[in-house]
C-alpha positions as CSV (number, residue, x, y, z in Angstrom):
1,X,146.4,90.9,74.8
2,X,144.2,93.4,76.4
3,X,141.6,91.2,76.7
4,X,141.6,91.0,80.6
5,X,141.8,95.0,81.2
6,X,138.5,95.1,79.1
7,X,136.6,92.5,81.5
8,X,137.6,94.4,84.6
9,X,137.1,98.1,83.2
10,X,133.6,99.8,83.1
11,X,134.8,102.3,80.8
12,X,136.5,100.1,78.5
13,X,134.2,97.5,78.7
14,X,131.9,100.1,76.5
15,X,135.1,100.3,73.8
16,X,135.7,97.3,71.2
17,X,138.8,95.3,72.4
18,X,139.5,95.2,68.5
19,X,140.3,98.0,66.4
20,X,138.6,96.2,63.4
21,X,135.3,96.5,65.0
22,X,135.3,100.0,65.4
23,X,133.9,100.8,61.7
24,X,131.1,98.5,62.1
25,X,129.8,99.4,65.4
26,X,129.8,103.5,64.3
27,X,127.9,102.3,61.2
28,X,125.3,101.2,63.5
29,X,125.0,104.0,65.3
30,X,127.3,104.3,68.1
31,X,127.8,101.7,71.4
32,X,124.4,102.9,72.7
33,X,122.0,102.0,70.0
34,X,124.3,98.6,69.0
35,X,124.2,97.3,73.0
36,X,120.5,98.7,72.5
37,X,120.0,96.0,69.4
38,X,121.6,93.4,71.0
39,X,119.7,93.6,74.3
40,X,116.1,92.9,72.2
41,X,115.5,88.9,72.4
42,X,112.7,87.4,70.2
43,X,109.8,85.4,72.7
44,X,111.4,81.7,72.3
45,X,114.7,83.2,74.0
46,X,112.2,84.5,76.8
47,X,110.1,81.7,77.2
48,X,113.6,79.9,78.3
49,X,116.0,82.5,79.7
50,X,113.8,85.4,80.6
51,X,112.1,86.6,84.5
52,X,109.0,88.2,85.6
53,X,110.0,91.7,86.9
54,X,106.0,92.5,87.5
55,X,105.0,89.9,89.8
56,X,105.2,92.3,92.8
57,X,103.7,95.8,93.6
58,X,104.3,98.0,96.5
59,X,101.3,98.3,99.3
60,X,101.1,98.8,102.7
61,X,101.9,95.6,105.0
62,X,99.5,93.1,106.3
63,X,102.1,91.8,108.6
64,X,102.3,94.6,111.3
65,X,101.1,97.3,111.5
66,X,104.7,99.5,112.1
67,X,106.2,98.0,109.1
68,X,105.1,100.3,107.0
69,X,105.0,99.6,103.4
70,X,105.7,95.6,102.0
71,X,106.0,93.8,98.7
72,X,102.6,92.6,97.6
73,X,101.8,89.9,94.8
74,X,100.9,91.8,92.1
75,X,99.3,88.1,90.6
76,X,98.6,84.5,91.3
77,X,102.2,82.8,92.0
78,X,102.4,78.9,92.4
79,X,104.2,76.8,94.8
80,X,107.9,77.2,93.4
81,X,107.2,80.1,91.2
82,X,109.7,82.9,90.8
83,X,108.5,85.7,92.8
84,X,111.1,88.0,91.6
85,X,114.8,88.0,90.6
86,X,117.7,90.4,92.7
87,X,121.1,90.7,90.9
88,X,123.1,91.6,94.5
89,X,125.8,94.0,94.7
90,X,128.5,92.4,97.0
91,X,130.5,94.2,99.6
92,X,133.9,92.6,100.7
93,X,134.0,94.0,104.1
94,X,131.1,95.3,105.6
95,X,133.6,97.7,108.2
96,X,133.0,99.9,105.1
97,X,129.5,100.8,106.1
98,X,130.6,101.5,109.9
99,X,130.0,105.0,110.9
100,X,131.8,107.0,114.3
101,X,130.7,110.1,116.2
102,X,132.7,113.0,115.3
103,X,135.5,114.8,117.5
104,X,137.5,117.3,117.3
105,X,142.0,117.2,117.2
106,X,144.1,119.7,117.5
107,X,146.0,120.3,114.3
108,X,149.5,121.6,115.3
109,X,150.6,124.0,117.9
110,X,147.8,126.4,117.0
111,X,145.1,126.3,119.7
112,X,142.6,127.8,117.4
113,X,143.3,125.2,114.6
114,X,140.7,122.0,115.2
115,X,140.2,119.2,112.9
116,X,136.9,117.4,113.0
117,X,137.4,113.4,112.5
118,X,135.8,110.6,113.5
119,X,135.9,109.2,117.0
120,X,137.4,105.5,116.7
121,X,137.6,105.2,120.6
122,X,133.2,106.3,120.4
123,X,130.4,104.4,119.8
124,X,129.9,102.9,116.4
125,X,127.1,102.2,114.2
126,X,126.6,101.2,110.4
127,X,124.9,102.7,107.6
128,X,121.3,102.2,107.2
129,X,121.9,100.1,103.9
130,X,123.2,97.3,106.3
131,X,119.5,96.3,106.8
132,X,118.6,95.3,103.4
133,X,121.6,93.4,102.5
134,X,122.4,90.0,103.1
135,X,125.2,88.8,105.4
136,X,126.6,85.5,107.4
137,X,128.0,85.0,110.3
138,X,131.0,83.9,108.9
139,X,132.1,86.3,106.7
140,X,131.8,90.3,106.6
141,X,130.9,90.1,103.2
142,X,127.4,91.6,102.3
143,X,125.3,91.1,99.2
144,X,122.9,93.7,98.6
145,X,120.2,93.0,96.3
146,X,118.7,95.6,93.8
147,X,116.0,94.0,92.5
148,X,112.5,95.9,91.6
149,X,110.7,96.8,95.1
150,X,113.2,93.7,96.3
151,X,113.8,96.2,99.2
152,X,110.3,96.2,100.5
153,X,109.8,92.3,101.4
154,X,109.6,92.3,104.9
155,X,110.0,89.6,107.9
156,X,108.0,86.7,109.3
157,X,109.3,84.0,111.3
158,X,106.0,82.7,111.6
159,X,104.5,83.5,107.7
160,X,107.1,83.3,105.7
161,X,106.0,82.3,101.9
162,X,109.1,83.0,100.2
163,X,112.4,82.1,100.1
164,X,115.9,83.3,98.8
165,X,118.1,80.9,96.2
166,X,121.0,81.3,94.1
167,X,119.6,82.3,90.7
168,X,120.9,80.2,87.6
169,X,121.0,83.2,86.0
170,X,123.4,84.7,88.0
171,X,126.3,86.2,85.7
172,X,129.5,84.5,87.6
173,X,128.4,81.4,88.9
174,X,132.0,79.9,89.2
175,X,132.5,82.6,92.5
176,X,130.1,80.4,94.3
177,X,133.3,77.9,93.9
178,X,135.9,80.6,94.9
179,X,137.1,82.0,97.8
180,X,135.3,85.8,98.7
181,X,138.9,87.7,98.6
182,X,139.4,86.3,94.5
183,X,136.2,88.5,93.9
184,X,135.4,91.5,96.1
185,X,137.0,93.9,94.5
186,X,135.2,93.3,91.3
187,X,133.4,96.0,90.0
188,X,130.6,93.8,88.7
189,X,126.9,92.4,90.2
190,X,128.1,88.7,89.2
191,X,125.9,87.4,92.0
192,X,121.9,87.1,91.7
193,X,119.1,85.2,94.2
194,X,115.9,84.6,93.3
195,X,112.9,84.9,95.8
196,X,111.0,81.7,95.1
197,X,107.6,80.9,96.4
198,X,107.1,78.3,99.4
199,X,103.8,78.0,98.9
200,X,100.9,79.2,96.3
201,X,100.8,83.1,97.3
202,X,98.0,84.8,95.6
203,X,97.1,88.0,94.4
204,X,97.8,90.7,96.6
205,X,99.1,88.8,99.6
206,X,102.1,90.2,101.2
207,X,105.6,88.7,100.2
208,X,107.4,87.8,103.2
209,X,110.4,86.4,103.7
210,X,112.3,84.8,107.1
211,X,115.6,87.0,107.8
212,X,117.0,84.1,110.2
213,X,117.1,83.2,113.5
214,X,119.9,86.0,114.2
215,X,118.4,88.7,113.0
216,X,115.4,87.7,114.7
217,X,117.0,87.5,118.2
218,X,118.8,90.8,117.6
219,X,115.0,92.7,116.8
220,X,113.7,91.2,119.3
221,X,116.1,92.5,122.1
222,X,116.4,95.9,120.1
223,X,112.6,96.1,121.3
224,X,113.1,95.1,124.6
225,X,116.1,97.8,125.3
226,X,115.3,100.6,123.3
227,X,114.3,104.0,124.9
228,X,112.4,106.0,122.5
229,X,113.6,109.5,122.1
230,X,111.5,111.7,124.2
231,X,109.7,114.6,122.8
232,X,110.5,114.1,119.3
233,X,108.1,113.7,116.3
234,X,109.4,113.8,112.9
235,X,108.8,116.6,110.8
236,X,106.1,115.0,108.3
237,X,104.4,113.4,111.9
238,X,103.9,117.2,112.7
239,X,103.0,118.7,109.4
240,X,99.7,116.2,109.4
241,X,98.7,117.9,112.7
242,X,99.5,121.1,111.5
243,X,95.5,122.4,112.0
244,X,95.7,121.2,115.3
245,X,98.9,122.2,116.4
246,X,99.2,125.0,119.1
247,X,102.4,126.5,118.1
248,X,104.7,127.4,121.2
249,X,107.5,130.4,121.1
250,X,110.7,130.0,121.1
251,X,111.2,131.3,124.9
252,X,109.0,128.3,125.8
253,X,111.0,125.7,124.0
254,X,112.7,125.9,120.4
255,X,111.7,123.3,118.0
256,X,115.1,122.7,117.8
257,X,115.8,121.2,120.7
258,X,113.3,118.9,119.5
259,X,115.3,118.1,116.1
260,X,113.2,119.8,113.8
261,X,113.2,123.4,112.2
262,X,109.8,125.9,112.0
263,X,109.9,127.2,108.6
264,X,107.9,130.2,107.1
265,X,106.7,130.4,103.8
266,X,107.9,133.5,102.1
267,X,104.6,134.4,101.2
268,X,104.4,135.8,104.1
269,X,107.6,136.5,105.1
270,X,108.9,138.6,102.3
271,X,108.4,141.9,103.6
272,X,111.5,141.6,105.4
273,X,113.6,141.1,102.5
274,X,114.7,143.7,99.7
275,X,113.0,142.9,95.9
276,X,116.0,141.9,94.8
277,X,117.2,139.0,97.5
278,X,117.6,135.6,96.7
279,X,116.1,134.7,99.5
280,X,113.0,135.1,97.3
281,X,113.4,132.8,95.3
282,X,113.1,130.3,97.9
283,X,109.4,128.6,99.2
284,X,110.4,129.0,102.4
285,X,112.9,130.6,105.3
286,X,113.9,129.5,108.8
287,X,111.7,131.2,111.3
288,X,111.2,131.6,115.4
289,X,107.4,132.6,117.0
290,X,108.3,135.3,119.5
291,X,104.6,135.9,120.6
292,X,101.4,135.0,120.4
293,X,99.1,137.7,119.8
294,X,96.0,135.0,119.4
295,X,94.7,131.8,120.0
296,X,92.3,129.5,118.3
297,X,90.8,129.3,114.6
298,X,92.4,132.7,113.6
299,X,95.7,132.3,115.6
300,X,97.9,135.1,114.8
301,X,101.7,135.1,116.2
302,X,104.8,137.6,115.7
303,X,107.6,136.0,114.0
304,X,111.4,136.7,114.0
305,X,113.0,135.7,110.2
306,X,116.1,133.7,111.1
307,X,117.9,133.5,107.7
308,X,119.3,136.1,105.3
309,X,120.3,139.9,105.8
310,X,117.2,140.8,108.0
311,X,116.6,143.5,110.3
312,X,115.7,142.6,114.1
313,X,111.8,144.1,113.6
314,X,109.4,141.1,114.8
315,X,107.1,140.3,111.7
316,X,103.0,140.9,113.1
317,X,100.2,139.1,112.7
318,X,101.6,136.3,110.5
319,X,98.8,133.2,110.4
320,X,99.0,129.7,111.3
321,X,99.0,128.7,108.0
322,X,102.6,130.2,107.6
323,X,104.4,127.5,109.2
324,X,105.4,124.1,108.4
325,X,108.4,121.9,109.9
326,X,111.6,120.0,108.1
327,X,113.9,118.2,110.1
328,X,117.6,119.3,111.1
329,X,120.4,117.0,109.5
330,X,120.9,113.8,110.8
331,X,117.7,113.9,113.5
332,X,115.7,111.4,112.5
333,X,115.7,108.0,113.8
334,X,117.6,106.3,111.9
335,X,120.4,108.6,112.2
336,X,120.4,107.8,116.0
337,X,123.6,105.2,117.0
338,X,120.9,103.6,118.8
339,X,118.8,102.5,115.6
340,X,118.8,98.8,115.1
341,X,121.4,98.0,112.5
342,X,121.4,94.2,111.4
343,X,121.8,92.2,108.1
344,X,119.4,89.6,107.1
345,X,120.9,86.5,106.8
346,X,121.9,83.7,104.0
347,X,120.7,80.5,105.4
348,X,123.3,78.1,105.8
349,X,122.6,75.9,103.9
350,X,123.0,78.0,100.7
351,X,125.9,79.3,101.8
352,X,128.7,78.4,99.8
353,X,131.5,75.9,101.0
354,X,134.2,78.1,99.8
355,X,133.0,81.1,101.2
356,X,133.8,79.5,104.8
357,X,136.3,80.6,107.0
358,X,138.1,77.1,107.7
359,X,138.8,77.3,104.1
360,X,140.0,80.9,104.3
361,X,142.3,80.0,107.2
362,X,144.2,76.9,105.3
363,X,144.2,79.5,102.2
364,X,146.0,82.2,103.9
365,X,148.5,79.7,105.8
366,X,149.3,78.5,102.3
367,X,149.9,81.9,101.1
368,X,152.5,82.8,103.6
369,X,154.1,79.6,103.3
370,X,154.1,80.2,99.8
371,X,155.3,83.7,100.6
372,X,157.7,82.7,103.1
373,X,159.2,80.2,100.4
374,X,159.7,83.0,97.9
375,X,161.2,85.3,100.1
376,X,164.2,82.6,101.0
377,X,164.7,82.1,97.3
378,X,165.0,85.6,96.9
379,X,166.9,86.2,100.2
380,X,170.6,86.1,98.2
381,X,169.6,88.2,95.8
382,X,169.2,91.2,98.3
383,X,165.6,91.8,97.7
384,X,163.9,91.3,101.1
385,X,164.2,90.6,104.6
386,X,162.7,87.5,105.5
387,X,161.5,88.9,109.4
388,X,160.0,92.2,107.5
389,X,158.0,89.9,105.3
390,X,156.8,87.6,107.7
391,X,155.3,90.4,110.2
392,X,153.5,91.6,106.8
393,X,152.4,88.6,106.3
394,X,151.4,88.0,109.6
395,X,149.3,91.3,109.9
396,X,147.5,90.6,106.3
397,X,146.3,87.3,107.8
398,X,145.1,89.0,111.0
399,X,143.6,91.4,108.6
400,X,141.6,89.5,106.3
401,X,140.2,86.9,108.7
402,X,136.6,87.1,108.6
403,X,134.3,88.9,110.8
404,X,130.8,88.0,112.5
405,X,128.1,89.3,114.3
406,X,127.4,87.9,117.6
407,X,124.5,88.9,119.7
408,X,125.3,90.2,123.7
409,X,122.9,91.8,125.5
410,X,121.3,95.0,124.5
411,X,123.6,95.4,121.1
412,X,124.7,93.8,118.1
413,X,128.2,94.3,118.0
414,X,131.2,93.2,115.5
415,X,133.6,90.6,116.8
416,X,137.3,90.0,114.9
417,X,138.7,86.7,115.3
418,X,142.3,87.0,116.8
419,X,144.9,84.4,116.1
């Protein structure tokens, strides 16, 4: 019975689990177009089973100012409405996301052979994705949702007029009922929450939602410690000011050291390279201003190309309008091990009983009872040792117990649980 491999397998899962199938489904044009057919439902199946996907737009926020862009109503939505549906992808261990500074190892007796790996005794941070999924306290399992513009619903404590539930459309429902290690490795969204209105929202309000009490206290002292980085401006800050901008050389400071990169457009560059480079191709090269030869409307500056087989002659009189800026890999803010990193959080009192740690603990004791059991029956028979298998079992309990964030201080950090 291969029924199981097909439910677990992506590719499979695209193949009939019955060679007598096979015939039919080429005679309707392949698995595409018959998955295609099947997917069409007439309007009574979506008066009952369907969801709004259009009920939001993107906009910028009404809530502050620095948050950028939001979620807005894209219509009238009543008190207990459906605001919009996310199908999560889940995450068993969050520890997957966690990112370390680099260093460097020696690699044998060579002094000149250096591997670059990542620094587990350095600071730590987590990917950026960490802030729009959903987490607990209890658990380092993560849902992150993927619903349309889901991602742009923002915080209020104060204004929140949505709420997350569990969706009853969610495609495995029963692993609300089971313990997180029986599904994490699934390769399947079998999770969904719906955001549901609080309160009548109307047209072109901003959705907001409240990402708990944690994640508020965590911001909140984020903004009281943080040191902004001084001197930088991101790249597309810089190329809005670009009329404005007095240039500087690079003897008076390189834009490097700033985390960006002055770029020349090859326009104007392309002198310096032969008619046949591949550097011509591109819009633009790396570049360094070596002198000013004017100020003012009709600035003029010498230029040095910094990429490609070039010669060493400075480049005269190239214009203002010559340069813009990108910025150098990982410079940007939230690159920084300082950026805040926090998951918004499943209320508790949606969070499922099994999902709870107490009930992981008296799972995993019964396991390596159950374990320890087996391994006496077996002990006659040659085919373990009973002390090798309990320190094995000891370590996978240690391993899997769940993980929390706690806040202390100035940081969020990651606490383990020790037996």
């Amino acid at each position: 019975d291969f029924a199981p491999i097909w439910q677990t397998s992506r590719v499979l899962h695209a193949l009939p689990n019955n060679a007598s199938k096979i015939e039919d489904i080429l005679d309707d044009g392949g698995t595409a177009y018959r998955d295609y057919d099947s997917s069409r439902r007439d309007l009574e199946w979506l008066d009952e089973h369907g969801q709004c996907m259009d009920n939001i737009k993107t906009g910028m926020s009404q809530e502050s100012p620095h948050a950028g862009r939001g979620a807005l109503a894209n219509r009238f939505i009543p008190a207990g409405g459906l605001v919009t549906p996310a199908p999560l992808i889940h995450i068993g261990d969050m520890d997957v996301l966690k990112m370390y500074e680099r260093t460097k190892i020696k690699v044998g007796d060579d002094d000149e052979e250096w591997k670059v790996v990542p620094d587990m005794n350095g600071p730590t941070t987590y990917q950026l994705i960490l802030n729009y999924c959903f987490g607990h306290r209890d658990t380092t399992l993560l849902l992150c949702p993927y619903g349309l513009l889901t991602a742009l619903i923002n915080h209020s404590s104060r204004n929140a007029n949505t709420r997350i539930v569990w969706s009853d459309a969610m495609r495995r429902k029963e692993w609300l009922q089971k313990p997180i290690d029986e599904f994490a490795d699934e390769w399947l969204a079998g999770l969904q929450i719906d955001f549901v209105a609080l309160r009548d929202i109307h047209e072109d309000e901003e959705i907001l939602i409240d990402y708990g009490d944690e994640w508020e206290q965590a911001w909140q002292e984020h903004m009281r410690t943080h040191q902004p980085r001084e001197g930088y401006i991101p790249a597309f800050e810089l190329n809005k000011r670009l009329n404005e901008l007095e240039f500087r050389t690079a003897e008076e400071r390189p834009y490097s050291d700033d985390g960006v990169e002055l770029r020349c457009r090859i326009q104007h560059v392309s002198q310096c390279f032969s008619p046949r480079s591949d550097f011509l191709k591109k819009d633009s090269v790396a570049c360094a201003i070596i002198e000013k030869q004017a100020s003012g409307e009709n600035s003029k500056y010498n230029v040095k190309v910094l990429e490609g087989d070039v010669d060493d002659d400075l480049l005269l009189d190239i214009p203002a309008d010559a340069f813009f800026f990108v910025d150098l890999p990982y410079e940007r803010h939230h690159f920084s091990f300082q950026a805040f990193r926090h998951a918004m959080m499943i209320p508790d009192d949606m969070f499922p009983e099994a999902w709870k740690p107490a009930n992981d603990d008296d799972r995993e004791k019964a396991k390596a009872e159950d374990d320890e059991d087996s391994s006496d029956d077996s002990e006659d028979e040659g085919f373990v040792d009973e002390e090798e298998e309990k320190e094995e079992d000891d370590s996978s309990v240690v391993k899997r117990k769940p993980k929390g964030w706690k806040h202390d201080d100035s940081i969020i950090i990651e606490l383990s649980e020790v037996q």
